[in-house]
C-alpha positions in Angstrom: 0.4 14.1 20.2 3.1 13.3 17.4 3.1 10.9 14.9 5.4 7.9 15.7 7.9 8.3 12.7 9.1 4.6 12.3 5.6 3.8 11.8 4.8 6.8 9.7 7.7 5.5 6.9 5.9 1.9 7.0 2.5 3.4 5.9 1.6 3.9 1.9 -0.7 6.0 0.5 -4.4 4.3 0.4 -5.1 5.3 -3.1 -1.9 4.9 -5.0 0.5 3.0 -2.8 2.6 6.0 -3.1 5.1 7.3 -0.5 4.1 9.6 2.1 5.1 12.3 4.4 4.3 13.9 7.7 2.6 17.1 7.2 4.4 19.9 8.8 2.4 20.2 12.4 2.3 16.7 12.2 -1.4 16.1 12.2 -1.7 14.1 9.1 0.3 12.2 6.0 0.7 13.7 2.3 1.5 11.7 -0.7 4.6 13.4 -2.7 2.7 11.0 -5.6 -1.2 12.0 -5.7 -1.1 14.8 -3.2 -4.1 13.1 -1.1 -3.6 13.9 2.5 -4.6 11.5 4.9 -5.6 13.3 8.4 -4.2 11.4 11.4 -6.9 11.3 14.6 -6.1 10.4 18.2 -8.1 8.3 20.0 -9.6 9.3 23.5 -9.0 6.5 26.2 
C-alpha cells in the first residue's frame, strides 16, 4: 500500500520537527534534517 502524499507533507519529524520525505519504495519517511527514518506499517483489518 502507498503512502497518502497530502498527509505525508503534514507530518514532521518526531525528533527534530524537521521536514520529511517518502523513502523511495514508499515504505517509510526520512528526515533531510537528522536522517532518522521513520518506518510506515499497515494495519491488518
Amino acid at each position: 500500500m502507498a503512502l497518502n502524499m497530502e498527509l505525508a507533507r503534514l507530518l514532521a519529524c518526531p525528533k527534530c520537527l524537521g521536514v520529511l520525505s517518502v523513502l523511495p519504495a514508499q515504505d517509510g519517511l526520512i528526515c533531510a534534517a537528522c536522517g532518522v527514518v521513520s518506518p510506515c506499517a499497515t494495519a491488518s483489518r
